[in-house]
TORFI-804068 format. One line per 3 residues: number of its first residue (from 1); their letters; for each residue x, y, z of N, C-alpha, C. Coordinates in Angstrom, 1 decimal. Last residue first. Example, Ala and Ser with C-alpha at 12.3 -4.5 7.8 and 13.67 -1.06 7.14 Angstrom:
! TORFI-804068
2	SA	12.8,-2.2,7.1,13.7,-1.1,7.1,12.9,0.0,7.9 | 13.2,-5.7,7.8,12.3,-4.5,7.8,13.2,-3.3,7.8 $
***
This chain:
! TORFI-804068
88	XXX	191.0,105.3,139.1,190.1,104.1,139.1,189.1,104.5,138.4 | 193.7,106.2,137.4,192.6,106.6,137.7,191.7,105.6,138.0 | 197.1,107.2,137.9,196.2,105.9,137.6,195.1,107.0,138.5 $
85	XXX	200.4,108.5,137.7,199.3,108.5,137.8,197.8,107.4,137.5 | 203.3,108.6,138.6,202.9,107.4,137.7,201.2,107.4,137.9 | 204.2,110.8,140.0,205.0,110.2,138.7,204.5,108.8,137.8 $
82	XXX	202.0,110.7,141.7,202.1,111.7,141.0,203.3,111.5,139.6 | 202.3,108.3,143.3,201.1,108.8,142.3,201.2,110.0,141.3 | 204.8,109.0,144.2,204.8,107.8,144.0,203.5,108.3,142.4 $
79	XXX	204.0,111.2,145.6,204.8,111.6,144.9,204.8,110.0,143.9 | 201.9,109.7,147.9,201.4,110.9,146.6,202.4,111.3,145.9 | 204.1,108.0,149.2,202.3,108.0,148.4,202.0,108.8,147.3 $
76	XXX	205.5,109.8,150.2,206.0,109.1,149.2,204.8,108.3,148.5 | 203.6,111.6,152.1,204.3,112.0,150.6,204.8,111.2,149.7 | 203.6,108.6,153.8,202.4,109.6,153.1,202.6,109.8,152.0 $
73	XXX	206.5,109.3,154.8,205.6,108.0,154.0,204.6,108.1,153.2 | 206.6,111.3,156.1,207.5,111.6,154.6,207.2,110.2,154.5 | 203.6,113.1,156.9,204.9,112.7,157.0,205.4,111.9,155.7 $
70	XXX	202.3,115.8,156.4,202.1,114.9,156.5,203.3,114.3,156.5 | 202.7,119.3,156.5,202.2,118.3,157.7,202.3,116.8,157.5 | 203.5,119.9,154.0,203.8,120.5,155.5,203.6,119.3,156.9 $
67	XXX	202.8,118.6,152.3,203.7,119.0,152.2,204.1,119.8,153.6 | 199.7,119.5,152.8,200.2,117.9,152.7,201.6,118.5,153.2 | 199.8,122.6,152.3,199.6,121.9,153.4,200.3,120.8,153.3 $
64	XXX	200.4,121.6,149.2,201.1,122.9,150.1,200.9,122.5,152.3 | 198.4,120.6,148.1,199.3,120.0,148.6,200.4,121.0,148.8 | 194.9,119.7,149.6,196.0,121.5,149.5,197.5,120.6,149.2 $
61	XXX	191.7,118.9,148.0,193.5,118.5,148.5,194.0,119.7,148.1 | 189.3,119.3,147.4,189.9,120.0,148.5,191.3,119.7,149.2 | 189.9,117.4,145.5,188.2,117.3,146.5,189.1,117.6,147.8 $
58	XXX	190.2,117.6,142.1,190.5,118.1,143.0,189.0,118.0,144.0 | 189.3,114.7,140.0,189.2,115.8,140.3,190.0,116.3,141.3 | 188.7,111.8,140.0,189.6,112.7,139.2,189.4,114.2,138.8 $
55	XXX	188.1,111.3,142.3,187.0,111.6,141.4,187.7,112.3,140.3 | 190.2,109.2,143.3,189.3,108.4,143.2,188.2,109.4,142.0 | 192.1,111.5,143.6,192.5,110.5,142.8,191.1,109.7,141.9 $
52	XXX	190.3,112.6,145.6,190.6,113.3,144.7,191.6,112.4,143.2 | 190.2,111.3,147.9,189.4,111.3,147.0,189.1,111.8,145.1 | 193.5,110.9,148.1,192.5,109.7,147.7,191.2,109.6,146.9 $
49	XXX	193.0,113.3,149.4,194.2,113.0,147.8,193.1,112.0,147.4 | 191.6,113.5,151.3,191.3,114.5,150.1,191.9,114.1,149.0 | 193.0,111.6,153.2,191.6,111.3,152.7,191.2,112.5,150.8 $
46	XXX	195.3,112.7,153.5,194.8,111.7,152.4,193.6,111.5,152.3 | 193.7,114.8,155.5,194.8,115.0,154.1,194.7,114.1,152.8 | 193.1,113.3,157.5,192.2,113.9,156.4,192.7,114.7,155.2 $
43	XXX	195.5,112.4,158.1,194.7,111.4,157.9,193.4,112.3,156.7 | 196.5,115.3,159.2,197.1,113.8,158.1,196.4,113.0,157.4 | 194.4,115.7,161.4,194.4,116.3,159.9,195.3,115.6,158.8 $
40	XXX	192.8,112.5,162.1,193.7,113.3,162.3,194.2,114.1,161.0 | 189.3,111.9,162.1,190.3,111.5,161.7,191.4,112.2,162.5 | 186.4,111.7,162.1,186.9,111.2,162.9,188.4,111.0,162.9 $
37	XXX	185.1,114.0,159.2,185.3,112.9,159.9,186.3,112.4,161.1 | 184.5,116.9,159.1,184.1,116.0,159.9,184.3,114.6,160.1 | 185.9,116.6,155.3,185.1,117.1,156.6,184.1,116.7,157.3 $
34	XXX	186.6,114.7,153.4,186.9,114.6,154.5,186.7,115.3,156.0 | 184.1,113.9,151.2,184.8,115.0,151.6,185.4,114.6,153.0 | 182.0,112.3,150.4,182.2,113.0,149.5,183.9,114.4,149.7 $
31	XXX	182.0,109.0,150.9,182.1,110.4,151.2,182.5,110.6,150.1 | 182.2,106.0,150.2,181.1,106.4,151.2,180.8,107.8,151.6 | 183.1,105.1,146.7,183.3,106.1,148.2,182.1,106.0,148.9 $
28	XXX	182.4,102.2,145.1,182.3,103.6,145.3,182.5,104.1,146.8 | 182.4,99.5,144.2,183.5,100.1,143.4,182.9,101.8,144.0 | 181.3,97.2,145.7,180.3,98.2,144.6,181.3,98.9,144.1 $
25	XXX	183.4,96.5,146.9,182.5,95.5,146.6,181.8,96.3,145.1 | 184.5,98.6,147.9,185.0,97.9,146.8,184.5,97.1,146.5 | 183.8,101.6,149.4,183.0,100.0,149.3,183.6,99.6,148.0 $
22	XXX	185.3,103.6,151.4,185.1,102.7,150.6,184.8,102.0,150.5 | 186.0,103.8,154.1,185.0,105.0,153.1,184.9,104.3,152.1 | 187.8,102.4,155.2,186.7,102.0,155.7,185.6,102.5,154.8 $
19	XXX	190.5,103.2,154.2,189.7,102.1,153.6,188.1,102.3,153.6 | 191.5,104.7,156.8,190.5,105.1,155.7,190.2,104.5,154.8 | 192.0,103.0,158.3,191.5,103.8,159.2,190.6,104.8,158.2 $
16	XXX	194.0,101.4,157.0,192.9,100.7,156.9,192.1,102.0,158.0 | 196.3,102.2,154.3,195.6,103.0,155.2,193.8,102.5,155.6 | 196.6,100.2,152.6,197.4,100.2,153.5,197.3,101.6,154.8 $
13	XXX	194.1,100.5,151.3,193.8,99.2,152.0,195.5,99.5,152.5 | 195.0,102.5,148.8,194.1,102.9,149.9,193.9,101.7,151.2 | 196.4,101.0,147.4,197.4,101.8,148.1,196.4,102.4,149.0 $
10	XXX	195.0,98.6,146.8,195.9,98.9,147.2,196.5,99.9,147.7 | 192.5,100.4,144.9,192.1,99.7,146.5,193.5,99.0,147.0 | 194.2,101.3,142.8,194.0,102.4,144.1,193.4,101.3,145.3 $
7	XXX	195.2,99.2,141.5,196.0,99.8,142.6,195.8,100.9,143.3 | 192.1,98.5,140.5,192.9,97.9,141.6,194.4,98.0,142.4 | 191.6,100.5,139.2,190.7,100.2,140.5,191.4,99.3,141.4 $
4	XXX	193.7,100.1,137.1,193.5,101.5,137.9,192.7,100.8,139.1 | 192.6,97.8,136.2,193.9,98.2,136.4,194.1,99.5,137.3 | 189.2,97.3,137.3,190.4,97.3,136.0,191.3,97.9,137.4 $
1	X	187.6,94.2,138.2,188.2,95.5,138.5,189.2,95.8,137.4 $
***
């Protein structure tokens, strides 16, 4: 794994409710999108950051929403990433 792959399967493996979308074995998501899944909109919040880290892309992360709803551990996730960015 490089350097990037492996502090994203860290900071995604301390959310094991969404871990699960990923196969680190093979190094790829099980989704494409956090819609419909089984989650809490928080939860599908990160999901969108995550993904969106993961495709180095935007994958429908609002961080206007985040920033509303998600709590202030979360945000320090994504503010964390956002001052020190890494791409798997």
């Amino acid at each position: 794994m490089t350097e990037g792959q492996i502090k994203f399967r860290v900071m995604v493996e301390d959310y094991p409710q969404i871990a699960c979308y990923w196969d680190f074995d093979v190094m790829e998501a099980k989704v494409s999108s956090s819609e419909g899944l089984p989650l809490s909109r928080g939860e599908r919040l990160m999901v969108d950051f995550f993904l969106s880290v993961w495709f180095n892309r935007n994958q429908n992360f609002d961080f206007i929403d985040a920033a509303g709803v998600l709590s202030s551990d979360n945000r320090h996730v994504i503010m964390e990433w956002f001052l020190a960015p890494f791409w798997p």
